[in-house]
VORODREN-510285 format. One record per residue: residue in one letter; z, x, y of N, C-alpha, C in turn; chain; residue number from 1. Coordinates in nm, 2 decimals. Atoms other than C-alpha are relative to their C-alpha. Layout:
N
FIKOL code   n.pz   n.px   n.py  ca.pz  ca.px  ca.py   c.pz   c.px   c.py unit pos
FIKOL    A      Z      X      Y      Z      X      Y      Z      X      Y    A NUM
...
END
This chain:
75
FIKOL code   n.pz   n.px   n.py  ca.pz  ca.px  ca.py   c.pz   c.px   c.py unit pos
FIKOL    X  -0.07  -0.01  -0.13  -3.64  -5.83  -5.88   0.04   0.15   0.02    A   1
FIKOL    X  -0.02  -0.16  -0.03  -3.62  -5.50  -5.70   0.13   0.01   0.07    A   2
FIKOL    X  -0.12   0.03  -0.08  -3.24  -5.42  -5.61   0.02   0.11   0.12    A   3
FIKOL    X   0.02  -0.09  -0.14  -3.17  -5.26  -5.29   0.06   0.07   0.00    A   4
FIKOL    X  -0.09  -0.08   0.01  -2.91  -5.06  -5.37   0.01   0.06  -0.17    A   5
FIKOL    X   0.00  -0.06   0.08  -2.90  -4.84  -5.65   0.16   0.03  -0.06    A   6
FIKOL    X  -0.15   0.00   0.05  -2.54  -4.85  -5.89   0.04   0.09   0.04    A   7
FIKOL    X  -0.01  -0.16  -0.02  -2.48  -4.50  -5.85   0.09   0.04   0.16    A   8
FIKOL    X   0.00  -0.01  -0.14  -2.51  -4.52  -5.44   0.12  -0.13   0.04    A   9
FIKOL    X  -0.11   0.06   0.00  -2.23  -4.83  -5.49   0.10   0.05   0.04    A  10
FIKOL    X  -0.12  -0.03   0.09  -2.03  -4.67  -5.65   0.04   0.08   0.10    A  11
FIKOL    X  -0.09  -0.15  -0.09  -1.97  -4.36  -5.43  -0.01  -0.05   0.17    A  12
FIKOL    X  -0.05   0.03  -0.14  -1.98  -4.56  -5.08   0.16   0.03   0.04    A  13
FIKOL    X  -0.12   0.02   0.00  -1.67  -4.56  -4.90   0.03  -0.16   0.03    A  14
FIKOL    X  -0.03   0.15  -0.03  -1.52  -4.94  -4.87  -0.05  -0.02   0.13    A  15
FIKOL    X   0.08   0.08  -0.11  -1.59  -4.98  -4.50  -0.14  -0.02  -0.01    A  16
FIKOL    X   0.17   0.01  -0.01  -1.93  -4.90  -4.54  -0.06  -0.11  -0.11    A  17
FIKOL    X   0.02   0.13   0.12  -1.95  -5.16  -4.85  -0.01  -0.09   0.09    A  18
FIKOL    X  -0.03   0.10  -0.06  -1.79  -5.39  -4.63  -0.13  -0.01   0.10    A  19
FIKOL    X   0.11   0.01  -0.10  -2.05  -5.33  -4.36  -0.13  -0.03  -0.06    A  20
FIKOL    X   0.15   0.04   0.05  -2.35  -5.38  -4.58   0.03  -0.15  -0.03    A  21
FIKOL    X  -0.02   0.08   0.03  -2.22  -5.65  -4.70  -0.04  -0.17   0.09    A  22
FIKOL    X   0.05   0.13  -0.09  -2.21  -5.85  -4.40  -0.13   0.01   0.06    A  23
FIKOL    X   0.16  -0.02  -0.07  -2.54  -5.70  -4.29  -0.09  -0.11  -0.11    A  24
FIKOL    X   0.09   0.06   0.12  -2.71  -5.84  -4.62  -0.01  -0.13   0.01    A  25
FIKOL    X  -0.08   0.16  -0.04  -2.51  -6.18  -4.55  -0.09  -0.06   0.10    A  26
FIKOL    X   0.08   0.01  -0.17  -2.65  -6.20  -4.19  -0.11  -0.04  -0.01    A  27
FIKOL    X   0.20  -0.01  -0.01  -3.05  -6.11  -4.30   0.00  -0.15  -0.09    A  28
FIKOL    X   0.05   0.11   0.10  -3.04  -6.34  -4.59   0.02  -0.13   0.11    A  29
FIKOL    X   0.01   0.18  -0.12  -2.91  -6.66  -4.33  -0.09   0.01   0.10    A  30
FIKOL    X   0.13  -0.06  -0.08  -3.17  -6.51  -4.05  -0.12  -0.08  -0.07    A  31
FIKOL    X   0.16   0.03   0.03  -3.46  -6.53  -4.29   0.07  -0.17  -0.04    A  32
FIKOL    X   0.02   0.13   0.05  -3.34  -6.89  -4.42  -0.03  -0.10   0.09    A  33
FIKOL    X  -0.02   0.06  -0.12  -3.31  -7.00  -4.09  -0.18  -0.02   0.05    A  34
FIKOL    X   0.17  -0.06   0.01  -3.69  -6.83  -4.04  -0.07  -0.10  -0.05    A  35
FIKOL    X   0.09   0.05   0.06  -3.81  -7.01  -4.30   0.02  -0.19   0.02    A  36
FIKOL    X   0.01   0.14   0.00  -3.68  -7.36  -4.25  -0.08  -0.05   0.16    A  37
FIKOL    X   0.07   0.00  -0.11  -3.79  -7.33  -3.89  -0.14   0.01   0.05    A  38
FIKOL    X   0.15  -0.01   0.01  -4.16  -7.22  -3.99  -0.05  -0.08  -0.11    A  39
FIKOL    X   0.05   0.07   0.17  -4.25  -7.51  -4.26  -0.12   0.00   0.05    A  40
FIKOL    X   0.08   0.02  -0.01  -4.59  -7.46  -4.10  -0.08   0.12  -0.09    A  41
FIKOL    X   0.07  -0.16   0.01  -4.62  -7.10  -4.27  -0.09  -0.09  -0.12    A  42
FIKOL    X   0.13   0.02   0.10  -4.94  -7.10  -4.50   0.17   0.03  -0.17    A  43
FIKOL    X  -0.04  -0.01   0.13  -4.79  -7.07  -4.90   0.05   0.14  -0.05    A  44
FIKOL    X  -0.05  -0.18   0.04  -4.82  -6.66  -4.98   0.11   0.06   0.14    A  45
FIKOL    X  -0.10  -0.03  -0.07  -4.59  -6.62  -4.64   0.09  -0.08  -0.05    A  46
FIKOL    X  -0.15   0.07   0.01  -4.34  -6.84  -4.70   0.05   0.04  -0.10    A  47
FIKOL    X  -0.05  -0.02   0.13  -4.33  -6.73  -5.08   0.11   0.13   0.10    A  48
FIKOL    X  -0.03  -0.13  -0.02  -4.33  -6.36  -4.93   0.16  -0.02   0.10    A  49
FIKOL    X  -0.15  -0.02  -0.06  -3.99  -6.45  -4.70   0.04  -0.06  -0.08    A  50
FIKOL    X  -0.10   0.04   0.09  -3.85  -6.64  -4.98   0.03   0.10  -0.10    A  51
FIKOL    X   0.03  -0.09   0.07  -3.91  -6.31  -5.18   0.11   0.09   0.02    A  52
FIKOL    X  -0.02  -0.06  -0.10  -3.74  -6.14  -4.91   0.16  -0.04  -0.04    A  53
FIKOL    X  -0.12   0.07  -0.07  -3.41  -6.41  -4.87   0.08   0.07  -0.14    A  54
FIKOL    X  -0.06  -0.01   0.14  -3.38  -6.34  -5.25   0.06   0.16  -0.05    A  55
FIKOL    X  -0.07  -0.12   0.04  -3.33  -5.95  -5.26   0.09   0.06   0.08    A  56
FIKOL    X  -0.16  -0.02  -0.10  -3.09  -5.97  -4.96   0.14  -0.12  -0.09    A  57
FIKOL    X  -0.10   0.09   0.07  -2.90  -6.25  -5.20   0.06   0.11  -0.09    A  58
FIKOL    X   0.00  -0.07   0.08  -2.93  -6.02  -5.47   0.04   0.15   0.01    A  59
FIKOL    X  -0.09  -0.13  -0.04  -2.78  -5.72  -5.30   0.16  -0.07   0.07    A  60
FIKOL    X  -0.11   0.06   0.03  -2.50  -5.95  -5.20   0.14   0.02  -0.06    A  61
FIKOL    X  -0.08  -0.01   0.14  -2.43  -5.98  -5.55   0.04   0.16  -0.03    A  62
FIKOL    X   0.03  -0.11   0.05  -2.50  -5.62  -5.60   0.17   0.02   0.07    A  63
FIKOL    X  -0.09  -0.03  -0.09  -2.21  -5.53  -5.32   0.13  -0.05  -0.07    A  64
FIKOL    X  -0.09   0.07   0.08  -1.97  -5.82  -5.46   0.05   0.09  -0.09    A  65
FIKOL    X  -0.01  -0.03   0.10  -1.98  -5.71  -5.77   0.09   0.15  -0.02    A  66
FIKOL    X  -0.06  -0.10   0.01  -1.88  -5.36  -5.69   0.15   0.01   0.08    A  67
FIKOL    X  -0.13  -0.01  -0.06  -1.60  -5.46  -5.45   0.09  -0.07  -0.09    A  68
FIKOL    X  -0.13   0.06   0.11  -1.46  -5.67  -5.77   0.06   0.10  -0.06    A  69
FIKOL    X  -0.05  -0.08   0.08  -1.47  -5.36  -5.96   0.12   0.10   0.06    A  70
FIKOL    X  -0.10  -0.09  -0.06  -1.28  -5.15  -5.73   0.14  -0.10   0.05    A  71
FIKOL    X  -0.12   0.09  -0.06  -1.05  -5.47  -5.68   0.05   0.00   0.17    A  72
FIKOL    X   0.00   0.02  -0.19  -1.13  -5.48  -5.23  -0.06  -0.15  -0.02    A  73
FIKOL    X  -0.02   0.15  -0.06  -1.07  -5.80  -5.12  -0.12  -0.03   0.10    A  74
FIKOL    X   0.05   0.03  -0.18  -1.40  -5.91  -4.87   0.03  -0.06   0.08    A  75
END
């Protein structure tokens, strides 16, 4: 899994802008799920490829999360 955000680039945001990815990430990921339940006609390698998709906006999520635990910000 490729992460979209690099620890480093976390670390040194400032909180709004956390905050702001945050809900962006939030957003795409329910978009594409929305996408995908609405297209059950897509062929197999598309639908993998937006489930692919739903998964590294999940997975920067966590990324985001994870770093607003460490700094102890409330989302």
């Amino acid at each position: 899994m490729q992460q979209m955000y690099h620890p480093d680039d976390l670390a040194s945001m400032d909180p709004l802008v956390l905050m702001k990815n945050l809900d962006h990430v939030r957003m795409t990921a329910r978009r594409l799920s929305y996408v995908l339940q609405q297209q059950v006609h897509l062929y197999v390698p598309e639908a993998n490829e937006v489930r692919m998709e739903i998964d590294r906006y999940v997975e920067a999520e966590r990324q985001i999360e994870a770093e607003l635990a460490r700094r102890r910000i409330r989302a």
